[in-house]
KOLRO-430298 format. One line per 8 residues: number of its first residue (from 0); for each residue x, z, y negated of C-alpha. Coordinates in nm, 3 decimals. Example, Ala and Ser with C-alpha at 12.3 -4.5 7.8 and 13.67 -1.06 7.14 Angstrom:
BEGIN
0> 1.230:0.780:0.450 | 1.367:0.714:0.106
//
This chain:
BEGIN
0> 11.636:10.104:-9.479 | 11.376:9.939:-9.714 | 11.009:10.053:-9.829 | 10.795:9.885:-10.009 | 10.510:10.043:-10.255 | 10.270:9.938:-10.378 | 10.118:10.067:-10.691 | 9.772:9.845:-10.767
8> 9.662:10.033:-11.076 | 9.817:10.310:-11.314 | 9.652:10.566:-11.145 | 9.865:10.627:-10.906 | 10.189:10.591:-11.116 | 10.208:10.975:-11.240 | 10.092:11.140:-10.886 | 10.383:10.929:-10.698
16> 10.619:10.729:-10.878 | 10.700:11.022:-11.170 | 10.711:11.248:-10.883 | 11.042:11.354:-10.672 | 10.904:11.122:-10.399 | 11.086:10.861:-10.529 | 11.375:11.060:-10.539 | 11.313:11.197:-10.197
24> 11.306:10.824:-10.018 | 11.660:10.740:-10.245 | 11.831:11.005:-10.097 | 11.758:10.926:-9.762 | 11.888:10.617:-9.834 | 11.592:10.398:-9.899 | 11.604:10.082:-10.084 | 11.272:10.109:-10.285
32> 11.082:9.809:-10.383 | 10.800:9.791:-10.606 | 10.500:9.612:-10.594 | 10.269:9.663:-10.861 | 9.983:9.528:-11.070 | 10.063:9.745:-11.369 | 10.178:9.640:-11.706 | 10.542:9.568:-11.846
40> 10.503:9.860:-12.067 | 10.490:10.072:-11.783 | 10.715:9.933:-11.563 | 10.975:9.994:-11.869 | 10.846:10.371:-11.877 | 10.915:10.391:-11.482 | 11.287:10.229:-11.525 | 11.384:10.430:-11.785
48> 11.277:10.741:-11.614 | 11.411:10.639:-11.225 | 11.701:10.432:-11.332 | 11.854:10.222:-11.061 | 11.643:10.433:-10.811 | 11.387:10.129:-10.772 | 11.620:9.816:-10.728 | 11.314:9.566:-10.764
56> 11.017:9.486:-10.877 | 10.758:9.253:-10.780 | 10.415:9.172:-10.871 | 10.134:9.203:-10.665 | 9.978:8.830:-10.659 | 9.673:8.777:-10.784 | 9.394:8.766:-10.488 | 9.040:8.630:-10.538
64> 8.834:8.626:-10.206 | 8.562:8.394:-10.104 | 8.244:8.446:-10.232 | 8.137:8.502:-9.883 | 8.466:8.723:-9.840 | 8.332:8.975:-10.090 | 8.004:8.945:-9.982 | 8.118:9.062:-9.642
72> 8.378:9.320:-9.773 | 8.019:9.501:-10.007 | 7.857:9.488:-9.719 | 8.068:9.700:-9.543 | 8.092:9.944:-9.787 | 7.748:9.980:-9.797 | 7.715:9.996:-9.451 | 7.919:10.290:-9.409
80> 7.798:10.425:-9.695 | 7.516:10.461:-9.521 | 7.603:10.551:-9.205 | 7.849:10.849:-9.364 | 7.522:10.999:-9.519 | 7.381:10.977:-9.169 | 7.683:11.129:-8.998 | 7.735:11.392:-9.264
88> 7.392:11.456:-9.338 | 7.426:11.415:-9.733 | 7.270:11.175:-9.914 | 7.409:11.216:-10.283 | 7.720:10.990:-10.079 | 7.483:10.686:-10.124 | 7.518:10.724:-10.566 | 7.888:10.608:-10.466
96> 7.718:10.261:-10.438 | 7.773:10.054:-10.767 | 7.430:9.887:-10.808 | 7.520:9.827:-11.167 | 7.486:9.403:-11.230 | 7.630:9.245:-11.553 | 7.554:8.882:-11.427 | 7.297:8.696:-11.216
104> 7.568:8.633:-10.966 | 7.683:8.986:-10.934 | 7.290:9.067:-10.931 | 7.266:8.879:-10.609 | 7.577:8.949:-10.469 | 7.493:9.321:-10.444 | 7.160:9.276:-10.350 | 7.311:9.078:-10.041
112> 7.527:9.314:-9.939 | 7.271:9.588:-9.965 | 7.071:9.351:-9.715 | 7.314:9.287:-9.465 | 7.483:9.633:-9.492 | 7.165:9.756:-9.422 | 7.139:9.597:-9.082 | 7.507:9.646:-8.953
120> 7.473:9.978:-9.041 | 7.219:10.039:-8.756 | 7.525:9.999:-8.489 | 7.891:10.147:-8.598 | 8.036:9.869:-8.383 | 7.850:9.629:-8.595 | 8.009:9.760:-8.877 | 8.377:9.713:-8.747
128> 8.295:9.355:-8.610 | 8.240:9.275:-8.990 | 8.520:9.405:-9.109 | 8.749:9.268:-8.825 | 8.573:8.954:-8.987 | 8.668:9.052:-9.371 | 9.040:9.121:-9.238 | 9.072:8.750:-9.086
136> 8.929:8.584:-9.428 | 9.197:8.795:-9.594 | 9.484:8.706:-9.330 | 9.340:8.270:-9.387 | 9.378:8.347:-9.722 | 9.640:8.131:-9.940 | 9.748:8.436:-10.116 | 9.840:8.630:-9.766
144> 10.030:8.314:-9.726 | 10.240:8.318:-9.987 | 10.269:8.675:-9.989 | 10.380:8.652:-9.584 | 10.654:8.431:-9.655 | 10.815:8.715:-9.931 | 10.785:9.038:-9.680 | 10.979:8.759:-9.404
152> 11.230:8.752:-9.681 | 11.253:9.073:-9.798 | 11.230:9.235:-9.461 | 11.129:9.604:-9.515 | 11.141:9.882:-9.289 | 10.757:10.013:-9.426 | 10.512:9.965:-9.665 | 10.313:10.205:-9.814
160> 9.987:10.184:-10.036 | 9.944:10.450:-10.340 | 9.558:10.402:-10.339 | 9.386:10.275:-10.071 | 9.075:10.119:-10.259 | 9.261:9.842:-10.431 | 9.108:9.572:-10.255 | 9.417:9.316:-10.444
168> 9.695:9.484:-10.158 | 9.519:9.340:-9.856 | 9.687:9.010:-9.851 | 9.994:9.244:-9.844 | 9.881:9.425:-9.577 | 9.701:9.169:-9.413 | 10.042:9.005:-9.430 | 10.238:9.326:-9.295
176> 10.034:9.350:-8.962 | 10.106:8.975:-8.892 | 10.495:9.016:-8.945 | 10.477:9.360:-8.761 | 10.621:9.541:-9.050 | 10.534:9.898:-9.043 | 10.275:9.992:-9.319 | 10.045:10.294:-9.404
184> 9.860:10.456:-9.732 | 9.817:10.748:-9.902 | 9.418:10.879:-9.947 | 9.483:10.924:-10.336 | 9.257:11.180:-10.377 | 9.013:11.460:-10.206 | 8.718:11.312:-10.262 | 8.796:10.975:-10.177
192> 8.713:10.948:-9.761 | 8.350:10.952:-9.771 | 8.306:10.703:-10.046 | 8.403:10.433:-9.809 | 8.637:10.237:-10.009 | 8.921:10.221:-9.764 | 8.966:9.808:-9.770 | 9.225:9.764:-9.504
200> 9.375:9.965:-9.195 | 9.671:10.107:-9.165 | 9.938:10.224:-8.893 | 9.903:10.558:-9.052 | 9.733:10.720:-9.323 | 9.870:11.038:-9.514 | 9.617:11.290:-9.626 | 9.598:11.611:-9.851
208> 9.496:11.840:-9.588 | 9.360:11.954:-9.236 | 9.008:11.898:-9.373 | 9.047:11.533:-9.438 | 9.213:11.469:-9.143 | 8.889:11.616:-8.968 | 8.673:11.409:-9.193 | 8.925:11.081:-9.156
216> 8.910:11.085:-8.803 | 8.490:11.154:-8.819 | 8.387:10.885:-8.998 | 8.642:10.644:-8.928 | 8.651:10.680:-8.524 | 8.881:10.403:-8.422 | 9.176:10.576:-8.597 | 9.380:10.753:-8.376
224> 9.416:11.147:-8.464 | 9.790:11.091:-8.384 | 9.790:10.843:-8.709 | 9.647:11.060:-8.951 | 9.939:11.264:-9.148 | 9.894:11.568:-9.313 | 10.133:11.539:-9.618 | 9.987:11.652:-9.927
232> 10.008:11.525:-10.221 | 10.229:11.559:-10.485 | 10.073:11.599:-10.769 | 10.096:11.962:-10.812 | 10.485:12.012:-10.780 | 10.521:11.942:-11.153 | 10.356:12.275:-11.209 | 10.672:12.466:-11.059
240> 10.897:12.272:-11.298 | 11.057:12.442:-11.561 | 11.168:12.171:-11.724 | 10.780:12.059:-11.791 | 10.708:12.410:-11.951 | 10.707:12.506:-12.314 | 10.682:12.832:-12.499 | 10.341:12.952:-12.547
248> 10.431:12.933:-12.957 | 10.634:12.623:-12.938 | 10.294:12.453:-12.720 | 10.053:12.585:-12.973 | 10.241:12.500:-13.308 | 10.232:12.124:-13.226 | 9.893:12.109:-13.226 | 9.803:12.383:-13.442
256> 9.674:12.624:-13.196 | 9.636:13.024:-13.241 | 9.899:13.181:-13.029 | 9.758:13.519:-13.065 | 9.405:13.409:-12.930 | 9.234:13.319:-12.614 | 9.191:12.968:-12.495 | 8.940:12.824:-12.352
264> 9.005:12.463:-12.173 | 8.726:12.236:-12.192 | 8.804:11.933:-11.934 | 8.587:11.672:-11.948 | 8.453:11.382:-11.686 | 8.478:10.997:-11.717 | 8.171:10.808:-11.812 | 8.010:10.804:-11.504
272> 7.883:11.190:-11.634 | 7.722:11.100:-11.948 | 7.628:11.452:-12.079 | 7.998:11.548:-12.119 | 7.985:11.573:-12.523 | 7.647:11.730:-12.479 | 7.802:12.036:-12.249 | 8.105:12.036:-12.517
280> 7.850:12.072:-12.800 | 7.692:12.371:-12.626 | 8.024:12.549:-12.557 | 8.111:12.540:-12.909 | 7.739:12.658:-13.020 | 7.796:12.926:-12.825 | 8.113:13.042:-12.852 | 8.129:12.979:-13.285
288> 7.892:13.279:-13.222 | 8.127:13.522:-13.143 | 8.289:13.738:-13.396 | 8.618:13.552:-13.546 | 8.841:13.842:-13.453 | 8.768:13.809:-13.061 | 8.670:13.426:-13.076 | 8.867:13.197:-12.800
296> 8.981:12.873:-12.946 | 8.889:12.572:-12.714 | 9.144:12.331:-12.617 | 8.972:11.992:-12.516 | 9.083:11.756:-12.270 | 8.949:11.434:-12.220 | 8.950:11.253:-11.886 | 9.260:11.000:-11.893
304> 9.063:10.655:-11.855 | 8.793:10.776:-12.099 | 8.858:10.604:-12.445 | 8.480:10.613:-12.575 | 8.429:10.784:-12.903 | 8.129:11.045:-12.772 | 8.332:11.341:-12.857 | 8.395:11.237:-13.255
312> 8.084:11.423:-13.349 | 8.159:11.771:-13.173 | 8.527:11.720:-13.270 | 8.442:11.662:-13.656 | 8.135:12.009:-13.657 | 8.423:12.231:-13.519 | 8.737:12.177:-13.654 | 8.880:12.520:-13.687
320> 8.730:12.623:-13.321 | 8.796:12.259:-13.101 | 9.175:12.112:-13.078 | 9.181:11.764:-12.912 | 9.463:11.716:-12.669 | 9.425:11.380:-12.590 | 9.616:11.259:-12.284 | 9.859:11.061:-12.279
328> 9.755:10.744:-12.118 | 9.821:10.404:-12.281 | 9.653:10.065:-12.274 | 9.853:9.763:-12.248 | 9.626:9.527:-12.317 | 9.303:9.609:-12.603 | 9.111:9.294:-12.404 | 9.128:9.437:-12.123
336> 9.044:9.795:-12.034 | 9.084:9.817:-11.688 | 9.244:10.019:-11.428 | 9.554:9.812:-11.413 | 9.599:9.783:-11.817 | 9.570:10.189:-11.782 | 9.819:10.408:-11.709 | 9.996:10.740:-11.795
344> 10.309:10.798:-11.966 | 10.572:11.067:-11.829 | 10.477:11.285:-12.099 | 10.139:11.325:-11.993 | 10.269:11.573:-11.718 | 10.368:11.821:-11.996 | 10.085:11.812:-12.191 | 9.864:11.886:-11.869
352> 10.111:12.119:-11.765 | 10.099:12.329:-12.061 | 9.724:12.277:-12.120 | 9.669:12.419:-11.764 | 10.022:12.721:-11.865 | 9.868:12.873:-12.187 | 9.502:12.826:-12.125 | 9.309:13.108:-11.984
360> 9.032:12.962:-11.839 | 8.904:12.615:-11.769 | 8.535:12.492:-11.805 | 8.441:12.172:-11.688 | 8.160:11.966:-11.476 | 8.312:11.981:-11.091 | 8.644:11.865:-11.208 | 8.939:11.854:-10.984
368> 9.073:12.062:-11.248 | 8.952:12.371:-11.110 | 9.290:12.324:-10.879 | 9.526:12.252:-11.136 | 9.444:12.605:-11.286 | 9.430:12.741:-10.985 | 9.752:12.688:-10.887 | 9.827:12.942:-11.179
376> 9.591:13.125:-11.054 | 9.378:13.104:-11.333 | 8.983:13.112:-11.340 | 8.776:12.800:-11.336 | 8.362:12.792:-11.460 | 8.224:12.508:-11.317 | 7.870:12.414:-11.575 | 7.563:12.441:-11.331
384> 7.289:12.310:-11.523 | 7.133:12.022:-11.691 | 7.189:11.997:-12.038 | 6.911:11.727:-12.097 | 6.530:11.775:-11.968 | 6.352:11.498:-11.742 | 6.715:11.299:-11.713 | 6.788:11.134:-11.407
392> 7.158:11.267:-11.398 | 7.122:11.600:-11.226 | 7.378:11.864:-11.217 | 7.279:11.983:-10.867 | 7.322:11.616:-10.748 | 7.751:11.696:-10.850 | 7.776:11.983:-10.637 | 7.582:11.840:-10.295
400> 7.854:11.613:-10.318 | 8.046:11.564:-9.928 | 8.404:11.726:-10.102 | 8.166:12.032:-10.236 | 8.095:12.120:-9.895 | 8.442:12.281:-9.873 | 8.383:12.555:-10.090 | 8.086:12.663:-9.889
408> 8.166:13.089:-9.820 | 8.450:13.097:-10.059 | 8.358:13.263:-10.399 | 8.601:13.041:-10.574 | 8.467:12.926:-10.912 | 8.246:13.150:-11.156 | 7.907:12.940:-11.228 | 7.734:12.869:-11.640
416> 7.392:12.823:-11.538 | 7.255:12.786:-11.887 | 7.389:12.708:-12.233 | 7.328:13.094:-12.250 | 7.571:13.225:-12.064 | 7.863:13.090:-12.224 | 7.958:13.386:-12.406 | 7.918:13.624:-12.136
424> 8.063:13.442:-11.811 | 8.409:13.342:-12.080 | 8.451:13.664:-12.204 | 8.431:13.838:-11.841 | 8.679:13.555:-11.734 | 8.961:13.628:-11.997 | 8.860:14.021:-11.994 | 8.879:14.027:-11.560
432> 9.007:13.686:-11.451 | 9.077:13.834:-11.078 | 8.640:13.872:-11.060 | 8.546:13.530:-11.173 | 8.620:13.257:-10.846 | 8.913:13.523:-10.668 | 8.890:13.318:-10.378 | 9.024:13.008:-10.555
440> 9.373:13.024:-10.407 | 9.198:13.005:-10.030 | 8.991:12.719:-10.185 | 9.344:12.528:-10.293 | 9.510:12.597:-9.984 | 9.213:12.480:-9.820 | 9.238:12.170:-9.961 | 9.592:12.067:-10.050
448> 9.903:12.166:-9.778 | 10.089:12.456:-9.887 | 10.368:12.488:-10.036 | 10.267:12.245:-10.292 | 10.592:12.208:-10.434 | 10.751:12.033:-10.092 | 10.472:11.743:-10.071 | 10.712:11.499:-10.171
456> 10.959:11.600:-9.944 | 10.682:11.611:-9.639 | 10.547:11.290:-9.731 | 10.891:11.168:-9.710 | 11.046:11.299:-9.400 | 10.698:11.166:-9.214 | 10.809:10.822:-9.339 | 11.163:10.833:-9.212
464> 11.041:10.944:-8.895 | 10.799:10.688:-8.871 | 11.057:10.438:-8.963 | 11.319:10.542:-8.687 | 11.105:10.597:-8.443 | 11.115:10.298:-8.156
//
């Protein structure tokens, strides 16, 4: 048999294609194909690490829609935007919307879409009359064309999308549907149904957990239950590999860490939270204040696609309390810093991996770290208040967010509610880490299928069975 993946941007290169998924697929003797948009660099990471595993690669044409294409395909997303804040009754889903304009013709574009997404919003059938729309400007398209005439040649047995919000795979899919090829995608990530950035539809889609099936098959009603997998995600397996794992000494002697003192692991949000160095700057404050012989040291990790220098001041004030572990995430191309010139290398899993081993507790702003830890069973302090007066980025905002919701009656994080309580709500976390969040392994399992480490496997075996099946 023969899959086809595709992998539009790095981001899903580490979760999937580093993973034993791969693996998985070759050993049930799958021919795997790649389709990517990702640079040569990391194609040349990907063959040295999978070997003859992947016996070709292709690239994922380049697809530029109509204007009135895209003006449809915004429109959409705003419309269900809107109606998911309706049907879920939360409104922080509308800040998903990217108002932001760079140009006069962007400027009007989005104010469009707002327009008309506004109307079709009012009926849901509205909405998918659009989009059946969208999906026959994609399938006219001369891209789809082109891209039709490869899959006839190739001839695979499935396709499958690693993120479904790359809007440059739906000629493939678009393509796939025609020629009756059987496709689906993964939902890369927990938060990602709501935010109504899934472009195309599928024959099935493969989700973390119970809960986004629910919420899958909610807000997207003319998907059949029956087509909505609960897989996982793989992701977290590298945790149970020894092979990832360092001594605590060996870890901290690279980058000049204390072994004999506690850590503290200060993860940090893209751009899109702009108080990040601020909340840094306040942990340090707090905890230089300690006395030196029970002072953690804080270990800082920056979010993967965030290259901006806001840290360099914080970093520079504290250099015998803060040690940098920057990720390790490349850029192909300086001129453009975008998600496909992004992307991380295979040694990025064991720095996270022993950031997350030797760290005793992890601080952060809502991050989906508070799982990584957690599957270590290790405490997570989620910050809880807003570093800057009369802003309009509110902290409360974060947490009303849709994927928040599934905390609700599970103690599972401890909370900083002021730049005071650092001291106090760290300490009590290294000193009594079972009373700070002790419901955070209901909270994982809540979220993500257990046992983490078979999601490749699952994921898998659902895709052999979909491909034998008459």
């Amino acid at each position: 048999m023969k899959i086809v993946l595709l992998v539009p941007d790095g981001v899903a290169v580490r979760n999937y294609i580093y993973s034993d998924f791969i693996k998985e697929l070759h050993q049930a003797n799958f021919e795997v194909i790649l389709y990517h948009q990702i640079p040569a660099p990391a194609i040349l990471e990907i063959q040295n690490l999978q070997g003859d595993i992947i016996s070709d690669y292709r690239i994922i044409p380049n697809f530029k829609e109509g204007f009135l294409a895209r003006i449809v395909r915004e429109s959409c997303s705003y419309a269900r935007l809107l109606f998911n804040s309706k049907k879920l009754h939360n409104k922080t889903i509308l800040q998903f919307w990217n108002s932001k304009s760079s140009s006069t013709r962007r400027f009007l574009l989005l104010r469009i879409s707002e327009l008309l997404g506004y109307c079709i919003s009012k009926r849901y059938s509205w909405i998918l009359k659009f989009e059946k729309w969208y999906d026959s400007a994609v399938l006219a398209n001369s891209v789809t064309k082109l891209v039709e005439a490869e899959l006839t040649k190739l001839n695979p047995d499935y396709i499958l999308n690693l993120h479904q919000r790359a809007f440059n795979t739906a000629p493939i899919i678009a393509a796939a549907k025609k020629l009756n090829i059987k496709n689906g995608t993964v939902i890369f990530s927990w938060d990602n149904i709501p935010k109504a950035r899934l472009v195309s539809r599928y024959d099935s889609y493969f989700v973390w957990s119970d809960l986004m099936k629910s919420e899958l098959n909610k807000l997207y009603s003319e998907i059949q239950i029956i087509d909505i997998k609960v897989v996982g995600t793989p992701q977290f397996e590298f945790y149970f590999k020894d092979n990832f794992q360092l001594k605590k000494e060996d870890f901290f002697k690279i980058y000049n860490l204390n072994p004999n003192k506690n850590t503290v692991c200060f993860s940090a949000n893209d751009a899109s939270s702009p108080y990040e160095a601020k909340y840094l700057e306040d942990l340090c404050q707090e905890i230089s204040k300690i006395e030196e012989e029970v002072r953690p040291q804080i270990l800082f990790r920056r979010c993967p696609v965030d290259l901006s220098n806001r840290f360099d001041a914080v970093i520079n004030k504290y250099p015998d309390l803060l040690f940098p572990i920057n990720p390790d995430w490349r850029i192909a191309s300086a001129e453009q810093n975008t998600f496909t010139e992004i992307y991380p290398s295979f040694l990025d899993i064991g720095l996270l991996v022993n950031t997350v081993l030797h760290s005793d507790v992890v601080v952060n702003l809502g991050s989906t770290m508070v799982h990584d830890f957690a599957v270590y069973n290790k405490p997570c302090l989620y910050l809880n208040y807003d570093p800057v007066e009369n802003s309009s980025f509110k902290v409360k905002d974060v947490f009303d967010f849709q994927h928040f919701r599934s905390m609700q009656n599970l103690n599972a994080v401890g909370w900083i509610n002021s730049k005071e309580e650092f001291q106090d709500k760290i300490q009590r976390a290294i000193n009594n880490p079972e009373n700070t969040g002790d419901y955070r392994m209901q909270w994982l399992q809540k979220i993500v299928k257990h046992p983490l480490q078979n999601n490749s496997s699952t994921l898998a075996k659902e895709i052999i069975t979909l491909c034998t099946s008459v």
